[in-house]
MIDOSE-1310 file (N, C-alpha, C; in nm, 2 decimals, decimal comma, always signed):
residues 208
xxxx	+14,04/-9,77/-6,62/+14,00/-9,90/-6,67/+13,92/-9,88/-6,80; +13,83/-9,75/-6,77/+13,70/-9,73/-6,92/+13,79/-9,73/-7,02; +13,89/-9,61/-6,99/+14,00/-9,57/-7,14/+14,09/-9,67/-7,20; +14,12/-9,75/-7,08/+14,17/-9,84/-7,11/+14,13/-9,95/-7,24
xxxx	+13,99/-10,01/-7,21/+13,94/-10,09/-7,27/+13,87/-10,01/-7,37; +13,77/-9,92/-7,35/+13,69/-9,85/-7,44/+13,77/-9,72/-7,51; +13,88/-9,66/-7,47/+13,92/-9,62/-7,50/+13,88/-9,42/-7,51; +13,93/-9,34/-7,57/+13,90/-9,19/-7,50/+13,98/-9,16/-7,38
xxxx	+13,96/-9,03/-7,31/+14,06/-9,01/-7,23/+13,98/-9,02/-7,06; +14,07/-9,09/-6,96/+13,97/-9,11/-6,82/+13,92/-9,07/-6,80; +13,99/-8,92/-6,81/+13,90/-8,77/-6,74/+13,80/-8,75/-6,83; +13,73/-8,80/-6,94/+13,64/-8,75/-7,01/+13,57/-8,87/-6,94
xxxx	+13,56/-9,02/-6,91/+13,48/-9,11/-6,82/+13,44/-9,06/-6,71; +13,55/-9,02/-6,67/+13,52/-8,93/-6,51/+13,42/-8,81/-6,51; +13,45/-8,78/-6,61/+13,36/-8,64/-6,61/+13,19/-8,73/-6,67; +13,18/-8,78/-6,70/+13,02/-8,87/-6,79/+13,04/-8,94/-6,64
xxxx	+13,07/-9,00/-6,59/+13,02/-9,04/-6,46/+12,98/-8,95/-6,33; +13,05/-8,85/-6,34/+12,97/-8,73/-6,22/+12,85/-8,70/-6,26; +12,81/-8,69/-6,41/+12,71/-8,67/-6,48/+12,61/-8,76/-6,38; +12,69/-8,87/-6,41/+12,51/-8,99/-6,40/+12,55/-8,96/-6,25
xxxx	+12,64/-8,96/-6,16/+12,62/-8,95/-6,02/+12,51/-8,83/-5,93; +12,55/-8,73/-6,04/+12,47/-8,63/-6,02/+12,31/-8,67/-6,04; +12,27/-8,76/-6,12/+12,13/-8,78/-6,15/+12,14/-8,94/-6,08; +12,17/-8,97/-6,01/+12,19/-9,12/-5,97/+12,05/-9,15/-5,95
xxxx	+12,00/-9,07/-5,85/+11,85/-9,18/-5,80/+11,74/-9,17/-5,91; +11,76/-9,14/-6,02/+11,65/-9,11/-6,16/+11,66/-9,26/-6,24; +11,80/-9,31/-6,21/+11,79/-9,43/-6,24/+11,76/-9,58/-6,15; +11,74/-9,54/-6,06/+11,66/-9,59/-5,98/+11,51/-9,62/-5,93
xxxx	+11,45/-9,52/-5,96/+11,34/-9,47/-5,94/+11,25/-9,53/-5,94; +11,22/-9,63/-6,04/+11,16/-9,72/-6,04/+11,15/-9,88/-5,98; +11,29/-9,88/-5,90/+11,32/-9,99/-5,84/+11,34/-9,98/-5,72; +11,27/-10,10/-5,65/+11,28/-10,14/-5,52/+11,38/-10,25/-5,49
xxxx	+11,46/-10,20/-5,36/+11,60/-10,22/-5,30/+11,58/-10,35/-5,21; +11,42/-10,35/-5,13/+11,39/-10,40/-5,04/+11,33/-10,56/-5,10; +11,34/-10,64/-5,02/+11,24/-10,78/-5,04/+11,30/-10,88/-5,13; +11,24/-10,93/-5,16/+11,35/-11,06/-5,28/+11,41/-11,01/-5,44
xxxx	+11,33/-10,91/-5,47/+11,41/-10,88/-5,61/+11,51/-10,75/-5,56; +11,52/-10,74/-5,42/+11,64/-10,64/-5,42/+11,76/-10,63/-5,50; +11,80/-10,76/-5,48/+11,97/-10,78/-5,58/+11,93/-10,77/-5,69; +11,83/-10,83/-5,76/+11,82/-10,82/-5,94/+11,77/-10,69/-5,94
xxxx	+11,73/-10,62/-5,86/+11,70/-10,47/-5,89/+11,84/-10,37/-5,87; +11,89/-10,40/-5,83/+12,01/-10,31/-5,79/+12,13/-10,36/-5,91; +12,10/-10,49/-5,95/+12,20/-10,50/-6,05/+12,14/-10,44/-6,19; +11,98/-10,42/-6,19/+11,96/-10,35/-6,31/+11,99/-10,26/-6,30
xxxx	+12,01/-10,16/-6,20/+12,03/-10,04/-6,20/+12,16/-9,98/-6,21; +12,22/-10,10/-6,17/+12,36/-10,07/-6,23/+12,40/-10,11/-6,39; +12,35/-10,19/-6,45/+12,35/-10,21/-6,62/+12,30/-10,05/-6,58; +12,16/-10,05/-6,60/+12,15/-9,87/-6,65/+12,24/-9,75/-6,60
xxxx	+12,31/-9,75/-6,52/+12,39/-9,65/-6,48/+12,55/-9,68/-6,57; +12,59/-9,80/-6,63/+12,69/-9,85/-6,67/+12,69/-9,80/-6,84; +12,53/-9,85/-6,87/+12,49/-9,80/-7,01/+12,52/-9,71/-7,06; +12,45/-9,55/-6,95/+12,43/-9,43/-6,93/+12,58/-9,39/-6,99
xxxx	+12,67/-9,45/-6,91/+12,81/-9,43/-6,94/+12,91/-9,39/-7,10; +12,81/-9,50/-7,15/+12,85/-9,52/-7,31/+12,77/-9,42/-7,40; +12,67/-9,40/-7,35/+12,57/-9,33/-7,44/+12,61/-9,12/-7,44; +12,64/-9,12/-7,31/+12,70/-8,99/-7,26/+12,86/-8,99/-7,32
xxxx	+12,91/-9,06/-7,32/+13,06/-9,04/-7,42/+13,04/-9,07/-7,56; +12,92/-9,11/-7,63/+12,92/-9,13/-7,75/+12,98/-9,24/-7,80; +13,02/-9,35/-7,69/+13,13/-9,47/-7,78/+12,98/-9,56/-7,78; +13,05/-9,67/-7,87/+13,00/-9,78/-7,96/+12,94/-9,86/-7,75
xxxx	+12,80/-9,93/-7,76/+12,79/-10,00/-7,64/+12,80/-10,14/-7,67; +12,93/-10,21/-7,58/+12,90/-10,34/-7,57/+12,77/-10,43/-7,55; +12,74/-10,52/-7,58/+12,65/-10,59/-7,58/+12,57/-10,65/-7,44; +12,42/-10,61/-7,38/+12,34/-10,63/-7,32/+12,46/-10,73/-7,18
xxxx	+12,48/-10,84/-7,20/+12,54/-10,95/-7,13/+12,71/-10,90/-7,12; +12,75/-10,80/-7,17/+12,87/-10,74/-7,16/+12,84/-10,62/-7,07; +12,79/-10,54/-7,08/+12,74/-10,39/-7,00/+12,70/-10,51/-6,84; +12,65/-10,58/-6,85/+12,60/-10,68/-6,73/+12,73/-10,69/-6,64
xxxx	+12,81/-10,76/-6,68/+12,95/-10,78/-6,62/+12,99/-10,64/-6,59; +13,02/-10,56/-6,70/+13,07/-10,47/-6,67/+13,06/-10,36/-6,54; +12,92/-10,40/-6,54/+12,84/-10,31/-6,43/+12,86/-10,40/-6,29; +12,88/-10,51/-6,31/+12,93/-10,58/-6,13/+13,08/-10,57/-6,18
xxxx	+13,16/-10,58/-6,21/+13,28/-10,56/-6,22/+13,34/-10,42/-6,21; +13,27/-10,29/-6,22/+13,30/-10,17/-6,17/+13,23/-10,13/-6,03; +13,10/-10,19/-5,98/+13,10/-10,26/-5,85/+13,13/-10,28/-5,75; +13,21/-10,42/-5,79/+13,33/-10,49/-5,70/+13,43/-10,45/-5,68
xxxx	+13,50/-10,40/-5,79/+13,66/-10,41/-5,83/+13,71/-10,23/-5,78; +13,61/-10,15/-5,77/+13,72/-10,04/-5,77/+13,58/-9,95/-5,66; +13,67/-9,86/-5,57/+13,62/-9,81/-5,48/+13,67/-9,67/-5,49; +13,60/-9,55/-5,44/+13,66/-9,45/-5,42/+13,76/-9,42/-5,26
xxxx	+13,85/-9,45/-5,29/+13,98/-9,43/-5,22/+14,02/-9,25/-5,14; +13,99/-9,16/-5,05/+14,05/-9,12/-5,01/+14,18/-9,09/-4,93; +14,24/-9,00/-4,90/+14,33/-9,01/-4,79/+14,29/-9,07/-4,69; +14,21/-9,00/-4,61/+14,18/-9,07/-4,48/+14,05/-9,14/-4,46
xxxx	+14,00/-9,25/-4,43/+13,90/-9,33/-4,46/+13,89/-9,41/-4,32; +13,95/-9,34/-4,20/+13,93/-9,42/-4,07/+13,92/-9,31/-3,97; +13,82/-9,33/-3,87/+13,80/-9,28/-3,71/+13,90/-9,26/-3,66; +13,95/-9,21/-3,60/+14,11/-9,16/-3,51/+14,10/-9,34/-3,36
xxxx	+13,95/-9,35/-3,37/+13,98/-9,42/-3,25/+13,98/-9,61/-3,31; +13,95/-9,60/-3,46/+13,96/-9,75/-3,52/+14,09/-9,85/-3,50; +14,20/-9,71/-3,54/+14,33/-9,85/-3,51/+14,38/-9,87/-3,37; +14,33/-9,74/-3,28/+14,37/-9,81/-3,10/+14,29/-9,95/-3,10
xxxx	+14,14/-9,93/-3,15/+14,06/-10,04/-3,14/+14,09/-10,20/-3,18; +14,16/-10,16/-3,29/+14,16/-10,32/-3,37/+14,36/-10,37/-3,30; +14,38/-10,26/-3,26/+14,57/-10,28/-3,19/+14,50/-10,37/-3,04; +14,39/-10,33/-2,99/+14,40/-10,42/-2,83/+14,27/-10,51/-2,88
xxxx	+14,21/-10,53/-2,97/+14,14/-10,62/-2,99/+14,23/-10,77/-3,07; +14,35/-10,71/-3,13/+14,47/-10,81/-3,20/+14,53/-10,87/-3,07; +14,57/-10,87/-2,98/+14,55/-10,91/-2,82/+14,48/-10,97/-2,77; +14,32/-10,99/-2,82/+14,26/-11,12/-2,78/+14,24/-11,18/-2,84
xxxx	+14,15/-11,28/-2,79/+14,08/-11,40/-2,87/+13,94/-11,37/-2,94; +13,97/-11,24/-3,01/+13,80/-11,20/-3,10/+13,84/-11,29/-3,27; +13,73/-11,27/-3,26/+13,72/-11,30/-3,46/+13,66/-11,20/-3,52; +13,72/-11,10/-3,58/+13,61/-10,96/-3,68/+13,62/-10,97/-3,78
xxxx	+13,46/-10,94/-3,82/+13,44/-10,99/-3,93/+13,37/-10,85/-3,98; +13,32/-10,81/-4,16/+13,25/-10,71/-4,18/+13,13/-10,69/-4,23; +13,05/-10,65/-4,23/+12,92/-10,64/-4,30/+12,93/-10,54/-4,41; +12,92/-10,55/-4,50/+12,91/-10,40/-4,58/+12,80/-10,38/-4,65
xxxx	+12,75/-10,23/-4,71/+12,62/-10,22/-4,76/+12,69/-10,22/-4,96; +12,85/-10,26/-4,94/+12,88/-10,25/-5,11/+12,88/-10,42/-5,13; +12,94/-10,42/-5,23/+13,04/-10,52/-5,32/+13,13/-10,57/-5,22; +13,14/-10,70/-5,21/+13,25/-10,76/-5,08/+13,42/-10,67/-5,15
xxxx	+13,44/-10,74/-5,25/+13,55/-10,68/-5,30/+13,59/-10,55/-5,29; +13,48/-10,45/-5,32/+13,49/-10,27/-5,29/+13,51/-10,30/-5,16; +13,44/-10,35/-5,10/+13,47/-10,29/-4,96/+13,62/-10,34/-4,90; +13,65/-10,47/-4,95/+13,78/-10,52/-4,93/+13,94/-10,40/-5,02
xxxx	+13,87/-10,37/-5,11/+13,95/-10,23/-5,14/+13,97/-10,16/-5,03; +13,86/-10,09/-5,00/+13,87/-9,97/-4,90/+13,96/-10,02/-4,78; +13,93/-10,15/-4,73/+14,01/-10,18/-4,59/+14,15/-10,17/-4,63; +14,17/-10,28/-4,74/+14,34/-10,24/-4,78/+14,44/-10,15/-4,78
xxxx	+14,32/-10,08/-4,84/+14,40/-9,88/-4,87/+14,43/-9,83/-4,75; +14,32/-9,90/-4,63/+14,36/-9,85/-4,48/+14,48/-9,96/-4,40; +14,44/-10,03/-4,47/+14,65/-10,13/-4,43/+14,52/-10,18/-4,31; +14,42/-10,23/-4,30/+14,34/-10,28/-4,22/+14,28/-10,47/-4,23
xxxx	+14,31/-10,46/-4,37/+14,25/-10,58/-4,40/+14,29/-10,71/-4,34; +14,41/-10,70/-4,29/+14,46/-10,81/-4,22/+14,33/-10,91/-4,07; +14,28/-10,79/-4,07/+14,24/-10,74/-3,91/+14,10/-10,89/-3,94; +14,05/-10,88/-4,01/+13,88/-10,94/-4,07/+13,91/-11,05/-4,15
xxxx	+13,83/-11,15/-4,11/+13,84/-11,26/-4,17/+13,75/-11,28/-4,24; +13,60/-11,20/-4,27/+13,52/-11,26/-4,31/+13,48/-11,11/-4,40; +13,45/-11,08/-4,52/+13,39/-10,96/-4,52/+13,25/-10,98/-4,65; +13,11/-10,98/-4,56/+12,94/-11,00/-4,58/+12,93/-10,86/-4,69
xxxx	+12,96/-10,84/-4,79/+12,89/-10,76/-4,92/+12,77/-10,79/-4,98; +12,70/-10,72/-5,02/+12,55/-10,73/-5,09/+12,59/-10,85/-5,18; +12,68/-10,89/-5,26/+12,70/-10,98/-5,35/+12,70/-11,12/-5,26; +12,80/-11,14/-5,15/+12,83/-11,23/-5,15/+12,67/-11,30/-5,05
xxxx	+12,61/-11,21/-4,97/+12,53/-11,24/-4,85/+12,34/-11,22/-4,98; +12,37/-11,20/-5,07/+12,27/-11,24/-5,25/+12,18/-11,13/-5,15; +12,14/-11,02/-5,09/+12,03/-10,95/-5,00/+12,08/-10,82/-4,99; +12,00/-10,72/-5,00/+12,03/-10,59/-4,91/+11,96/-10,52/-4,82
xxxx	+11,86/-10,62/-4,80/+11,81/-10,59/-4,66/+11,91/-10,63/-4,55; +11,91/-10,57/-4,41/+11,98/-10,66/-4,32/+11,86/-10,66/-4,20; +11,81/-10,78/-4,23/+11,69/-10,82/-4,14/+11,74/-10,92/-4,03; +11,66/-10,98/-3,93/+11,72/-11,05/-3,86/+11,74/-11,20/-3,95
xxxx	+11,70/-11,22/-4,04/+11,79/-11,34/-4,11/+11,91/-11,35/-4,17; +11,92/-11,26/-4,21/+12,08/-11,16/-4,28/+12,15/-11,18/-4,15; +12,12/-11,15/-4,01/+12,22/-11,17/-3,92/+12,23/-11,32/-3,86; +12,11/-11,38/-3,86/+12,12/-11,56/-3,83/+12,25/-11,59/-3,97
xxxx	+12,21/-11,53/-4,07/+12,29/-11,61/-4,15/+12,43/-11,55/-4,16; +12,48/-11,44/-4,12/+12,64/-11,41/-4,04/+12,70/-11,47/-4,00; +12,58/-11,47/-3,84/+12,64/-11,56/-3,73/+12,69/-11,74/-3,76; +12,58/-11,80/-3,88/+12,58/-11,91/-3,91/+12,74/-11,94/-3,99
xxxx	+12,77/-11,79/-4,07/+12,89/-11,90/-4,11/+13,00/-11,81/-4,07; +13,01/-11,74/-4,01/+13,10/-11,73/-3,92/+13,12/-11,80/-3,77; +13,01/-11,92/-3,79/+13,08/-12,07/-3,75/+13,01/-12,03/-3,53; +12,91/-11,93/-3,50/+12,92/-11,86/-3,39/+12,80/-12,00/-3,41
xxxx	+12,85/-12,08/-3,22/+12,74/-12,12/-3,18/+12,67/-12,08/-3,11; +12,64/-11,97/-3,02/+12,57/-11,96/-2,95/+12,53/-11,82/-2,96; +12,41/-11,74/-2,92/+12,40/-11,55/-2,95/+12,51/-11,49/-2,89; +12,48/-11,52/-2,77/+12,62/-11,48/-2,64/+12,73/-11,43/-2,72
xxxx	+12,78/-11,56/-2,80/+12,93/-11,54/-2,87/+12,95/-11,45/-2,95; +12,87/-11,32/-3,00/+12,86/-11,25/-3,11/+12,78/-11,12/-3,08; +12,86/-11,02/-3,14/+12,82/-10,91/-3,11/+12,85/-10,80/-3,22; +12,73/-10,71/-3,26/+12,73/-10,66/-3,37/+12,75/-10,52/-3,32
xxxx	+12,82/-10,44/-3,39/+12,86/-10,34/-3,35/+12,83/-10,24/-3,47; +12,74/-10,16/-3,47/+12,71/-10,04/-3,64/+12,63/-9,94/-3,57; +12,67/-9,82/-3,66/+12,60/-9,70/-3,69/+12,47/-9,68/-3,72; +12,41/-9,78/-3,78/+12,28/-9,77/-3,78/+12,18/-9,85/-3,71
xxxx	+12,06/-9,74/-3,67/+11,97/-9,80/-3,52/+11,87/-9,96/-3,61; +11,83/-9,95/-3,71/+11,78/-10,04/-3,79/+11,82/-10,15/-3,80; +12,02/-10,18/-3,82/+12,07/-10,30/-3,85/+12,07/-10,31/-3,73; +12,11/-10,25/-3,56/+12,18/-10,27/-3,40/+11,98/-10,36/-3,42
xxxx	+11,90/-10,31/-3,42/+11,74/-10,40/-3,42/+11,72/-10,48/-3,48; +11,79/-10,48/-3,56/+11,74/-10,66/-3,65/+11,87/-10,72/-3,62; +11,96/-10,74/-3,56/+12,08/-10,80/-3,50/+12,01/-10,86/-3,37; +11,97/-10,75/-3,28/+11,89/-10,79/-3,16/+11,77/-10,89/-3,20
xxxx	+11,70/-10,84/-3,29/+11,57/-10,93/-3,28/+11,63/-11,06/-3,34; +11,73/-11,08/-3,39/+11,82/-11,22/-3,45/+11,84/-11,32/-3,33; +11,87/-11,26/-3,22/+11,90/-11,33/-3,10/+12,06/-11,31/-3,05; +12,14/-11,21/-3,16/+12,23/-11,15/-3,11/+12,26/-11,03/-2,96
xxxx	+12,35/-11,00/-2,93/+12,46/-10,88/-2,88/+12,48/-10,80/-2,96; +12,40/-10,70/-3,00/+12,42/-10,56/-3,06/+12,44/-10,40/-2,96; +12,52/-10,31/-3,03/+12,55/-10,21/-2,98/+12,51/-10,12/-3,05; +12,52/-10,03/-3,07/+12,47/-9,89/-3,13/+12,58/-9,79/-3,14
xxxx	+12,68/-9,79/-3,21/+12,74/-9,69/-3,26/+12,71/-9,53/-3,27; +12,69/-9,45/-3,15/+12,62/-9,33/-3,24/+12,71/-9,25/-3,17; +12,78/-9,21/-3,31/+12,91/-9,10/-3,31/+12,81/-8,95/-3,35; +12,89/-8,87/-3,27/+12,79/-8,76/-3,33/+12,74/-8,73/-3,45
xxxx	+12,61/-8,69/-3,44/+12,52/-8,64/-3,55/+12,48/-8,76/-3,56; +12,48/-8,89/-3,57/+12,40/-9,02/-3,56/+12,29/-9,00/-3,50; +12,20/-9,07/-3,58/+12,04/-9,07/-3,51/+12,06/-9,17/-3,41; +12,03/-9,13/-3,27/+12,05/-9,25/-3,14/+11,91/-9,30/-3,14
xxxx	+11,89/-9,39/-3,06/+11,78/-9,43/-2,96/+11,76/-9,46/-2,82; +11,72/-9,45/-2,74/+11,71/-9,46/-2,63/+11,70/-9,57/-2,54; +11,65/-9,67/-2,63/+11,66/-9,77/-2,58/+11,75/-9,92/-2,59; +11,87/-9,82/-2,69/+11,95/-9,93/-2,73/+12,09/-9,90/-2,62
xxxx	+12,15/-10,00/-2,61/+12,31/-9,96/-2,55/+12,37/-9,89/-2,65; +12,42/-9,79/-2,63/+12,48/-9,68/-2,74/+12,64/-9,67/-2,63; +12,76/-9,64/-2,78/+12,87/-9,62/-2,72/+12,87/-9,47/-2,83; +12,96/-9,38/-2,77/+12,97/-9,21/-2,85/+13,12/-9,26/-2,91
xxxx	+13,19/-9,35/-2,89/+13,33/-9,38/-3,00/+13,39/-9,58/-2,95; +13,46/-9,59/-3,05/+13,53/-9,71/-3,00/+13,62/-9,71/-2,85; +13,62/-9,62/-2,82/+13,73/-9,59/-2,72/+13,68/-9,66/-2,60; +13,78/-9,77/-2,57/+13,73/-9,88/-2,42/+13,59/-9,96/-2,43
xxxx	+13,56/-9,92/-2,56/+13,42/-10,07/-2,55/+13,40/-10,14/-2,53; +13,50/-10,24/-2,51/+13,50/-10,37/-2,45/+13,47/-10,39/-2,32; +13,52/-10,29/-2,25/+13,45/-10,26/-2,12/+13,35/-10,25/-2,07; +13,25/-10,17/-2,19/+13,14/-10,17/-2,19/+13,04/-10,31/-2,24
């Protein structure tokens, strides 16, 4: 898309972008992720990482309010795509969960749209009806209001009816303290806790 529009050859964008990946948290450094300027801080940081871009290939930089877009529109719009990007036990999971009466929805820590990339590539996206991106849910904290406000528009009236299912012990605790059904994901090498309900794979969770 860079060579496209700015022109030069990909691989020379690609290679100025490992650059800044390789120094990624220097552009950050000064900003905090957490609390109410989280999103405008994370969007500056992406202008500066977007900037970095132009100034490392030598081309001419669009204008302040153009690098802005630019920087949520590479974002959103494009994801790093591997071959395999799913657990061996995700599609048994979502095959006998298509069999009942659930509604899955996703939380993600990207861009709703990236992350809607990634599911596609996995021929998954069908499965989710709702998918919660740092953009669309305006936060990157996931505190227990982040999860009141899930639950709220994915239409759930009651705690009972909802249940949060992630890899990390931080979000499964602010789901709980929300007044949700949280579980704890901890696949090996995952940091566990003790005092949460932990499953070691999707395999027959519903059971549990």
């Amino acid at each position: 898309m860079m060579a496209v529009q700015y022109g030069q050859q990909a691989s020379q964008w690609a290679a100025a972008y490992a650059r800044i990946q390789a120094d990624w948290h220097s552009y950050f450094a000064d900003l905090h992720l957490s609390g109410d300027n989280g999103m405008a801080n994370l969007r500056e940081g992406l202008f500066r990482t977007t900037r970095a871009l132009f100034r490392l290939m030598n081309a001419p930089e669009p204008d302040m309010d153009d690098i802005h877009r630019l920087a949520t529109t590479l974002a959103s719009e494009t994801a790093l795509v591997t071959a395999e990007v799913l657990f061996d036990d995700v599609l048994p999971m979502l095959a006998d969960l298509s069999q009942r009466d659930f509604h899955l929805h996703v939380c993600s820590d990207s861009f709703a749209k990236q992350a809607q990339t990634l599911l596609a590539h996995a021929s998954i996206s069908e499965h989710f009806e709702h998918i919660f991106g740092v953009d669309t849910m305006d936060q990157l904290d996931r505190d227990a209001i982040y999860y009141e406000l899930v639950a709220s528009r994915c239409g759930v009236s009651s705690a009972e009816m909802c249940l949060i299912v992630d890899d990390d012990v931080r979000h499964v605790r602010a789901a709980q303290a929300s007044g949700l059904q949280a579980v704890h994901l901890a696949r090996a090498g995952a940091r566990n806790a003790s005092s949460l309900h932990s499953l070691a794979d999707l395999s027959g969770w519903i059971g549990n």
